[in-house]
C-alpha positions as CSV (number, residue, x, y, z in Angstrom):
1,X,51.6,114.4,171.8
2,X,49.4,113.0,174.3
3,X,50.1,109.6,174.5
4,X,47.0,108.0,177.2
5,X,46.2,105.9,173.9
6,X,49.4,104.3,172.7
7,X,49.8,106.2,169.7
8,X,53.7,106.3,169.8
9,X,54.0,103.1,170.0
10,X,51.6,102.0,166.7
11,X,53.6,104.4,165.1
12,X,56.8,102.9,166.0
13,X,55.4,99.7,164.9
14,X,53.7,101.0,161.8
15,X,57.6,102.3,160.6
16,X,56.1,106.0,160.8
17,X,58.9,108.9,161.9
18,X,58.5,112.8,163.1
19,X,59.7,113.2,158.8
20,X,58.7,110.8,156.4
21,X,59.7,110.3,152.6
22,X,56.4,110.8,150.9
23,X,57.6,109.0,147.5
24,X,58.6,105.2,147.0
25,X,58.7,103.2,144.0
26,X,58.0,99.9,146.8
27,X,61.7,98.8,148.0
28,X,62.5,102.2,147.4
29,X,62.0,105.7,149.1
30,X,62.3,109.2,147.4
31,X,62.7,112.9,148.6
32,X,64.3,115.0,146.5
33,X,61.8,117.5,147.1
34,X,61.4,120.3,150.0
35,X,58.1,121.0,150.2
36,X,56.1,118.8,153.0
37,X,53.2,118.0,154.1
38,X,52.3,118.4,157.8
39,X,49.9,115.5,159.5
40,X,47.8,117.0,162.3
41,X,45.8,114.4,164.2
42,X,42.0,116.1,164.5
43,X,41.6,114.6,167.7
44,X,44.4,116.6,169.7
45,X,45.4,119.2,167.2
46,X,49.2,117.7,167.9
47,X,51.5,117.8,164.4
48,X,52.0,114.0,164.3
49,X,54.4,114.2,161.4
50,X,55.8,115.0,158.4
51,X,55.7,114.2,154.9
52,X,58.1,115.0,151.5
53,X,55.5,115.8,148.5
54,X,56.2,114.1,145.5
55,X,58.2,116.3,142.9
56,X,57.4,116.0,139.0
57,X,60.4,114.3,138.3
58,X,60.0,111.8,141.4
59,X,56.6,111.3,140.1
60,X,57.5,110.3,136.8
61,X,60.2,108.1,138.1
62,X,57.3,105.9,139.9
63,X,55.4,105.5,136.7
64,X,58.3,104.4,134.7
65,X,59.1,102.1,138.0
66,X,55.8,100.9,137.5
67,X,55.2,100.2,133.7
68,X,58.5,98.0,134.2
69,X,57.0,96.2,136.6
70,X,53.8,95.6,135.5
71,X,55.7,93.8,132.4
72,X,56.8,91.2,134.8
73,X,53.7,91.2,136.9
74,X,50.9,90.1,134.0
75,X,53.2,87.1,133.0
76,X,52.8,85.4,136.8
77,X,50.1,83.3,137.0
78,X,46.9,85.0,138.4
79,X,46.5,82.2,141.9
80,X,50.7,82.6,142.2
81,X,49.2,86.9,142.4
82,X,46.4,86.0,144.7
83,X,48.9,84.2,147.2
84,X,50.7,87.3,147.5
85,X,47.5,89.0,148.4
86,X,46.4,86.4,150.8
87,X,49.9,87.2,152.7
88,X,49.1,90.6,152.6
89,X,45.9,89.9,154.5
90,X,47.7,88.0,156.9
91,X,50.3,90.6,157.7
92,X,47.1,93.5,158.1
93,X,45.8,91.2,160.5
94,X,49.2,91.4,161.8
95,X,49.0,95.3,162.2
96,X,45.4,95.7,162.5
97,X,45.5,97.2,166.1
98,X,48.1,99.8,165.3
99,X,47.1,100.7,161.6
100,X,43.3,100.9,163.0
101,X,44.6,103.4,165.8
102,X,46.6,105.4,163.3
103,X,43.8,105.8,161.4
104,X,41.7,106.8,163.9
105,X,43.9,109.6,164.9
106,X,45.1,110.8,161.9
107,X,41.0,111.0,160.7
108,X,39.5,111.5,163.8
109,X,37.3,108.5,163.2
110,X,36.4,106.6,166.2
111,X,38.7,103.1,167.1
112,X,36.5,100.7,167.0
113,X,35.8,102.6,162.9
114,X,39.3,102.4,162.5
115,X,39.9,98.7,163.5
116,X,36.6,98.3,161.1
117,X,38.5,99.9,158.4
118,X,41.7,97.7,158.7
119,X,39.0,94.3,158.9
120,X,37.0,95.8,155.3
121,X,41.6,95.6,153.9
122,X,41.4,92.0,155.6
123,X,38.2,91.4,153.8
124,X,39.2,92.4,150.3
125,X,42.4,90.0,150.2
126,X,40.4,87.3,151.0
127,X,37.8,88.5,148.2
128,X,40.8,89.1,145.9
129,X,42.3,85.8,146.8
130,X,39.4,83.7,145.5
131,X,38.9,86.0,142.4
132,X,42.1,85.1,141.7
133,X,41.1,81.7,140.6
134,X,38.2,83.0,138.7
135,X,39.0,85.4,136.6
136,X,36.3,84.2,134.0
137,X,35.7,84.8,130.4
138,X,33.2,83.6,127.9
139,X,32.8,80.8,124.8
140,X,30.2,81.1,121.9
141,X,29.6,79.7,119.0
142,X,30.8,81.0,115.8
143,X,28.3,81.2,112.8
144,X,31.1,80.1,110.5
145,X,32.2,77.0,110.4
146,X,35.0,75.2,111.9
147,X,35.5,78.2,114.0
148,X,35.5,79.0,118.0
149,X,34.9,82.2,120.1
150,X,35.4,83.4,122.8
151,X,36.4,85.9,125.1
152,X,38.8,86.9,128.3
153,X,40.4,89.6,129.9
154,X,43.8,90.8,130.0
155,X,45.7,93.1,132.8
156,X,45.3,96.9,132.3
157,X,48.7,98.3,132.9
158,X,49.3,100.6,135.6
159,X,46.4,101.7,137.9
160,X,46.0,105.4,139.3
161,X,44.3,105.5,142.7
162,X,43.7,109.2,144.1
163,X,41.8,108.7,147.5
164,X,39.7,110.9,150.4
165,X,40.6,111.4,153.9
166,X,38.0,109.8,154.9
167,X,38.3,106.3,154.5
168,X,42.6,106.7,154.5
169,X,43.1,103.1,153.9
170,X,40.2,101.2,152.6
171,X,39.3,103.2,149.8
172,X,43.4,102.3,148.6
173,X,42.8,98.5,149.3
174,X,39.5,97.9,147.4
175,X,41.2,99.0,144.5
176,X,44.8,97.7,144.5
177,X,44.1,94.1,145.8
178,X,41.8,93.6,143.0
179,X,44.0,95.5,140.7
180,X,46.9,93.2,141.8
181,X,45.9,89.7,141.3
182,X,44.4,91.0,137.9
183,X,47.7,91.9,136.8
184,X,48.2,95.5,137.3
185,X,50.8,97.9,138.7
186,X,49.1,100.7,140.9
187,X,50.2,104.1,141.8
188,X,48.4,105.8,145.0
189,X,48.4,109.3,145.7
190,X,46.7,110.1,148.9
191,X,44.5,112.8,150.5
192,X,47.2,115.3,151.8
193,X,45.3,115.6,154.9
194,X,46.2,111.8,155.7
195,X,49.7,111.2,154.4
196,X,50.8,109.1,157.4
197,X,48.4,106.3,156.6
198,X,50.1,105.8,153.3
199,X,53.4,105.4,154.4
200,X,51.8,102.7,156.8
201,X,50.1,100.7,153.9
202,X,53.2,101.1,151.9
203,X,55.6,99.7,154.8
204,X,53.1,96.7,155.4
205,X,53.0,95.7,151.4
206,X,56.5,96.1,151.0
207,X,57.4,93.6,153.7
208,X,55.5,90.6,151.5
209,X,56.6,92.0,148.5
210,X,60.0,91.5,149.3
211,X,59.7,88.2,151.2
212,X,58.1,87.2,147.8
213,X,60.0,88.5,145.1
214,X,57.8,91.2,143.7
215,X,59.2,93.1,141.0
216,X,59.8,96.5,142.4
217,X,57.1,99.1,141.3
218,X,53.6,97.3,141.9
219,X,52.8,99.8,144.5
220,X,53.8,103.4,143.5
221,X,53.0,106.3,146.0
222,X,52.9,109.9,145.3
223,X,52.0,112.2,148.4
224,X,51.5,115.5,147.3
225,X,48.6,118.1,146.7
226,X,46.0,118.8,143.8
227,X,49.2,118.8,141.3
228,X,50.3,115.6,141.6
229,X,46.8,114.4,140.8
230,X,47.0,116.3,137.6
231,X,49.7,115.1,136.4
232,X,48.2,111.4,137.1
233,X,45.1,112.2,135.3
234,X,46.7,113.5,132.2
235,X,48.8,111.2,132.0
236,X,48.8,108.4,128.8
237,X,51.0,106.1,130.9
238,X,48.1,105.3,133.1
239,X,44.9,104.1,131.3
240,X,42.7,103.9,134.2
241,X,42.1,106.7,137.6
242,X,40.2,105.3,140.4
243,X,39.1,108.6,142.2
244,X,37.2,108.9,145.4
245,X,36.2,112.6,146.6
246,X,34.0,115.1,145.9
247,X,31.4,115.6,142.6
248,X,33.6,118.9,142.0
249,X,36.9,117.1,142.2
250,X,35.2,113.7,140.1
251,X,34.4,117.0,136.9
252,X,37.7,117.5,137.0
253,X,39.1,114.1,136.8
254,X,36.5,112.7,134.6
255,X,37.1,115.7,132.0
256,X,41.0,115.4,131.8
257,X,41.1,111.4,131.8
258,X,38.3,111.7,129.0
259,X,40.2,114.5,126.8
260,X,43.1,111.6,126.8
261,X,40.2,109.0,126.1
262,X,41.4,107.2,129.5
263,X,39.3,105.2,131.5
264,X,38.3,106.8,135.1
265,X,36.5,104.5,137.9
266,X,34.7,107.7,139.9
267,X,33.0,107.5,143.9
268,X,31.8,111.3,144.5
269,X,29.5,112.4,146.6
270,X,25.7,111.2,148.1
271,X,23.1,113.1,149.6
272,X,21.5,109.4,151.2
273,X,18.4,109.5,152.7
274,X,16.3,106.7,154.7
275,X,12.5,106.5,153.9
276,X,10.5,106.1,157.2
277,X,7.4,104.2,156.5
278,X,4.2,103.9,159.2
279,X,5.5,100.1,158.9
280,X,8.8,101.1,160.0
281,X,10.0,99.3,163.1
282,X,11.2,102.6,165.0
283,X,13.4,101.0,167.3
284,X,15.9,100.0,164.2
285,X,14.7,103.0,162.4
286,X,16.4,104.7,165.4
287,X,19.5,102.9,165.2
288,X,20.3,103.4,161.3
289,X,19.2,106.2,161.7
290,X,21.8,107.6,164.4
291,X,25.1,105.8,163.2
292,X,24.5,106.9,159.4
293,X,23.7,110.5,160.6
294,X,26.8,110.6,163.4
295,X,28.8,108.1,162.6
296,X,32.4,109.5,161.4
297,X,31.0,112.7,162.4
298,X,28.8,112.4,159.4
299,X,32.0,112.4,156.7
300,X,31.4,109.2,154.9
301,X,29.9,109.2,151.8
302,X,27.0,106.9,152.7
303,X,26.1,109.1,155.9
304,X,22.6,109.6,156.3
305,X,22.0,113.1,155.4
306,X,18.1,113.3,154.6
307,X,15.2,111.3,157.0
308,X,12.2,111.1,154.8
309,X,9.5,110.2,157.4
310,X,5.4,109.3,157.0
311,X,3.7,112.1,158.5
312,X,1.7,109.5,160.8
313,X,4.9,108.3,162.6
314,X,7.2,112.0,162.1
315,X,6.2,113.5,165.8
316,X,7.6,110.0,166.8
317,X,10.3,110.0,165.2
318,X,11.6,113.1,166.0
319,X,11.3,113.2,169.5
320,X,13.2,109.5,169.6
321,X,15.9,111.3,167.8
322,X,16.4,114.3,170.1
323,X,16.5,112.2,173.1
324,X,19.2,109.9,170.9
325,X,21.1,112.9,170.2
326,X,20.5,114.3,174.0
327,X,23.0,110.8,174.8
328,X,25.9,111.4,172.5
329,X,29.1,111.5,173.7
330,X,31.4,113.4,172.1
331,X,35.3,113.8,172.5
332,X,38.6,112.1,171.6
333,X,37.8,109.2,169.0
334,X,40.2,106.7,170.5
335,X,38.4,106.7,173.8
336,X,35.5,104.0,173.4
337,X,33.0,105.6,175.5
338,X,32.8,108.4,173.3
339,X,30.3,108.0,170.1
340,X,31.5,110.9,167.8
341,X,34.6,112.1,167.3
342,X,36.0,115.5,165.2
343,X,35.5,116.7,162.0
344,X,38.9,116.6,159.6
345,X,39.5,120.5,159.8
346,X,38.8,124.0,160.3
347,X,37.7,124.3,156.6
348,X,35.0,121.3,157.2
349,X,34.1,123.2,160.4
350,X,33.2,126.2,158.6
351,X,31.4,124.0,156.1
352,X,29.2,123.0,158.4
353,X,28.4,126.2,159.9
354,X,27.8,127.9,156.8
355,X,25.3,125.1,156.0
356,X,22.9,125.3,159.5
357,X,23.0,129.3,158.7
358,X,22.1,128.5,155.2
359,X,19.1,125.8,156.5
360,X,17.9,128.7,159.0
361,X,17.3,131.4,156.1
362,X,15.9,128.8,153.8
363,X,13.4,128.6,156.4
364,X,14.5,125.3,158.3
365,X,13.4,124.7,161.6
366,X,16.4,123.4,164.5
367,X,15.2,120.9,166.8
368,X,18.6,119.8,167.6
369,X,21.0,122.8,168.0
370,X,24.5,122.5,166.4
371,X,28.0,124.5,167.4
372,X,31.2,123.8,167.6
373,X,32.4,122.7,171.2
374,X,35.2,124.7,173.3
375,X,37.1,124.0,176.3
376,X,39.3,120.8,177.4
377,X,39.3,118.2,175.5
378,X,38.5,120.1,172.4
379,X,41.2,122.0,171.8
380,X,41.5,121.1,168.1
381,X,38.5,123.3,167.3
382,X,37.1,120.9,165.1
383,X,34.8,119.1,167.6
384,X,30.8,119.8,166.8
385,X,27.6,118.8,167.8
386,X,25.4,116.8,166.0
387,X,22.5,119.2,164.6
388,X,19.3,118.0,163.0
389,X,16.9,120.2,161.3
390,X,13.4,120.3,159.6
391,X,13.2,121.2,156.3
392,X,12.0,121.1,152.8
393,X,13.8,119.0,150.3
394,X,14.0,121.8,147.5
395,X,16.1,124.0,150.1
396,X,19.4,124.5,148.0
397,X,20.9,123.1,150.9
398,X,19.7,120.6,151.4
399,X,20.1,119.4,147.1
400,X,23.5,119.6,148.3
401,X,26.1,117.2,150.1
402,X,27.6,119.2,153.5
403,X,30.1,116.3,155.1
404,X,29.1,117.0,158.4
405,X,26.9,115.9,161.1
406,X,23.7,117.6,160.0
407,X,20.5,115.4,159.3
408,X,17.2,116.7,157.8
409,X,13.9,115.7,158.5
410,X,11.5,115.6,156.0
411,X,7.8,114.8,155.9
412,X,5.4,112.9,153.3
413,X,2.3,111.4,152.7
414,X,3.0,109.0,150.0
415,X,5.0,106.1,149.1
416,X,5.2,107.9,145.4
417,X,5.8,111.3,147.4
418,X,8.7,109.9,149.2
419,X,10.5,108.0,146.2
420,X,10.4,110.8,144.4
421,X,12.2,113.2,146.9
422,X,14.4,110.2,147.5
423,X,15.6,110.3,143.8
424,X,15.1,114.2,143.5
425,X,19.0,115.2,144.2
426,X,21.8,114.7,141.7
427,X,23.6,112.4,144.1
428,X,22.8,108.4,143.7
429,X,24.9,106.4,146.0
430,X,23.5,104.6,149.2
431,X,19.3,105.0,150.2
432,X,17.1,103.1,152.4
433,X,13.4,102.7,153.6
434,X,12.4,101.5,156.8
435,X,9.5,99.3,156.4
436,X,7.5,96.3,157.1
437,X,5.4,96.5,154.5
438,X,6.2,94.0,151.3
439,X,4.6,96.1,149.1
440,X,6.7,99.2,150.1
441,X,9.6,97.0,150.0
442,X,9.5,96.0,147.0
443,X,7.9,99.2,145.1
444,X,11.7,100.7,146.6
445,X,13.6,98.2,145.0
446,X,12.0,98.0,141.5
447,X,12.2,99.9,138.5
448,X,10.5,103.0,139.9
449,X,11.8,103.0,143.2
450,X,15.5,104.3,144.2
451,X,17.6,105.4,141.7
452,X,20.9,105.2,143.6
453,X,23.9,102.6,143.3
454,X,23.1,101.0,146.6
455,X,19.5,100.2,148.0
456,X,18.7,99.1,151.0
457,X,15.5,97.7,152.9
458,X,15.5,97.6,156.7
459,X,19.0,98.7,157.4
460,X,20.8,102.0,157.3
461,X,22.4,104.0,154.5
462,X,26.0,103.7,155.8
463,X,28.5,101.3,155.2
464,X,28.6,98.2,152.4
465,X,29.6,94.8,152.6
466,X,32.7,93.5,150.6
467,X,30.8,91.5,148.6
468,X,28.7,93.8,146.6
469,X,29.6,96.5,143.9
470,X,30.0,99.4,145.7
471,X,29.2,102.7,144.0
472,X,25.9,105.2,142.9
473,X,24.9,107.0,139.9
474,X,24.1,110.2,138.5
475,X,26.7,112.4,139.7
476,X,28.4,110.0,142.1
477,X,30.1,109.5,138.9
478,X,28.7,105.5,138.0
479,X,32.1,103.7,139.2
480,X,31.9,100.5,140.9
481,X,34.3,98.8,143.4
482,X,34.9,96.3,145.9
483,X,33.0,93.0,144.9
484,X,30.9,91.5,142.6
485,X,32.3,91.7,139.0
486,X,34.1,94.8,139.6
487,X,37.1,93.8,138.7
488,X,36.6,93.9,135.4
489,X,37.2,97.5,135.4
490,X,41.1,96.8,136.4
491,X,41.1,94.5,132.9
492,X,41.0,95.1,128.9
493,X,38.3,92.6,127.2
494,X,39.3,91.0,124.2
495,X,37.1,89.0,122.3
496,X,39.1,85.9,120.3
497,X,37.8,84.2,117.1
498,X,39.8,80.8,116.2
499,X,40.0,79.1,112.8
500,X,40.8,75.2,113.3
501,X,40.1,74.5,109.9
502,X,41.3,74.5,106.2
503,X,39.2,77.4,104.7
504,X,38.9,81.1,105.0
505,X,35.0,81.9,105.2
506,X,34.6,85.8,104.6
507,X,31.8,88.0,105.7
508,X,29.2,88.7,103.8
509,X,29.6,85.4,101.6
510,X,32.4,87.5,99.8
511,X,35.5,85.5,97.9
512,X,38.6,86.3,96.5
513,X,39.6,83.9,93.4
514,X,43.2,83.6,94.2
């Protein structure tokens, strides 16, 4: 391992060995099993690691861990839960340099996206610290008399979180800090490509945990492939599956939690796009543009995949991006100067060359060329280039999500013409327009305008602040997460109807002569 960035050392730090146990009920580690999972940093190609995948006994063991726990948990106060979180966001702070370097070269995204990771953890807590005191419910008035309603929400029981490579921490955090001071026990089985992350996470929880007297089984973890996630989705014991991936994967989980009448909280894919208008200010359009097309090698699932532009400004545009692309630097994530960094695997590689051959025969038109990159520096295999492409926005290809860094250009003449390629994909998460224009602006945001969970005017398609809802429609699967009131999701509502009085009113004026 090469070791110019301090790697060994954050993973001293971090509690991460050359073998890992890949199961733990919280003060507890398991690894009965043999089978293992093998962490291989993008960025080098190096085997960083190993990891023991969870077993189907070991698994159940951690749900019955947890539905113990979660007993005890709901009966301590909500703010007395919140001030474990707020510790918890202390101690990330604590580890945020080495956690945000693991990350980074366990992913492949850059540092300074890895340290930006860690700070969205930081951000939750202190989200989940204030919700903590305001976990609201709602009074009415009862048409009978002598009567009171209301209602309020109740803890869930235990949480299952199954989460992508992509964002290896943050995805985990949005849902268990909320899940936590609400109440509920969670069990996390992470993306098999990221294992080492989790054992991080897990170290760093269990340290305030214990200082605080946690009962033992509010943060399960289960590493392990596809079959550990289909035990946790058919599984009664765990009402509610928070699942970020793919739309195929989000099928899968939404049909088995459904068959069981669970609950599932689902983040699939996006196909985002950014409307250019002749408003547009170019020189920002240039910038959202860039970091939602490149940024994490285009594998988030807000990157900018389409760039809808007015044909007045499109020659513009275009030859601002290929100069912007002509400046990229590309190379090992965890050196700053370099903008984009590898993509997760082979497999993804191949993805994305499949889908620039595919553009090509559709009849799309490269005006910045793609590959993958050879020679020193890239020995991992899975460094490419940025490519961008004109195309049409019927091209199968371009209907669907490749997580890679490949952006299409598009041209229109219309507001309406635009909005309606915008919303003319099966994807809904993140969208944007560039524009000055109020009118435009406005038309984007309405009704009519984007049909996608986020919307945004003036800025790009990637990333979200804590404070909103996070999440799209259509088949992005309709989950929300993060801020706002999405903690409700983590909670049972139960509406409450109080007789202070000395009589029994009945519905429908009906009596009993008793």
């Amino acid at each position: 391992m090469n070791d110019n960035f301090g790697i060994k050392k954050a993973l001293e730090v971090l509690g991460i060995k050359q073998h890992n146990a890949g199961v733990s009920t919280g003060a507890n580690w398991l690894e009965s099993g043999t089978n293992k999972l093998v962490s291989i940093s993008p960025a080098d190609g190096q085997e960083i690691g190993t990891v023991t995948e969870a077993t189907g006994e070991e698994y159940d063991a951690v749900v019955k861990k947890a539905e113990e726990a979660f007993k005890k948990w709901r009966m301590v106060p909500a703010p007395k839960r919140g001030e474990v979180v707020r510790q918890i966001g202390l101690a990330l702070r604590k580890y945020k340099e080495p956690l945000g370097k693991l990350v980074s070269y366990e992913m492949g995204k850059s540092y300074q996206e890895g340290l930006g990771e860690v700070q969205e953890m930081i951000d939750i807590c202190d989200f989940a610290v204030g919700l903590s005191r305001q976990l609201h419910g709602l009074t009415m008035h009862s048409e009978r008399p002598n009567h009171r309603m209301y209602e309020q929400y109740h803890p869930l029981g235990v949480v299952g979180i199954i989460s992508s490579f992509n964002f290896p921490v943050a995805v985990w955090s949005w849902n268990t800090m909320l899940a936590w001071v609400c109440g509920d026990a969670c069990v996390w089985k992470p993306s098999e490509k990221v294992p080492l992350c989790s054992i991080a996470c897990q170290n760093i929880v269990q340290e305030v945990f214990a200082a605080n007297n946690v009962p033992e089984g509010i943060s399960g973890l289960v590493n392990g492939d596809y079959k550990i996630g289909e035990l946790m989705t058919n599984d009664k014991r765990v009402p509610l599956i928070s699942a970020t991936g793919s739309i195929r994967m989000g099928k899968k989980v939404a049909a088995a939690v459904g068959s069981r009448l669970g609950k599932s909280l689902l983040e699939l894919g996006g196909n985002n796009a950014i409307i250019v208008s002749p408003d547009a200010d170019l020189n920002m359009t240039l910038v959202g543009a860039l970091f939602g097309a490149v940024g994490t090698c285009g594998q988030r699932c807000t990157s900018t995949r389409r760039l809808i532009i007015h044909e007045s400004v499109y020659d513009e545009v275009k030859n601002k991006l290929v100069n912007a692309y002509g400046q990229l630097s590309i190379g090992n994530p965890l050196d700053e100067a370099n903008h984009v960094g590898p993509l997760i695997d082979k497999t993804a590689v191949e993805l994305y060359q499949n889908a620039i051959e595919q553009a090509k025969k559709e009849g799309g038109n490269v005006v910045v060329e793609g590959g993958v990159l050879e020679g020193e520096g890239y020995e991992s295999g899975v460094y490419v280039k940025p490519c961008v492409i004109e195309v049409e926005n019927h091209y199968d290809i371009v209907q669907n999500e490749t997580f890679a860094p490949i952006l299409y250009l598009i041209k229109y003449k219309t507001i309406e013409e635009a909005m309606g390629m915008q919303n003319g994909v099966v994807q809904g998460l993140s969208s944007a327009i560039m524009t000055n224009n109020l009118k435009e602006a406005e038309f984007f945001l309405s009704q009519a305008g984007s049909d996608c969970g986020i919307a945004n005017v003036n800025i790009g398609t990637s990333g979200a602040e804590i404070g909103g809802a996070f999440g799209g429609e259509k088949e992005t699967g309709g989950g929300r997460e993060s801020g706002s009131d999405a903690w409700k999701v983590y909670m049972r509502r139960q509406t409450n109807t109080l007789n202070y009085g000395d009589d029994l009113p009945l519905a429908q004026g009906i009596k009993f002569d008793l």
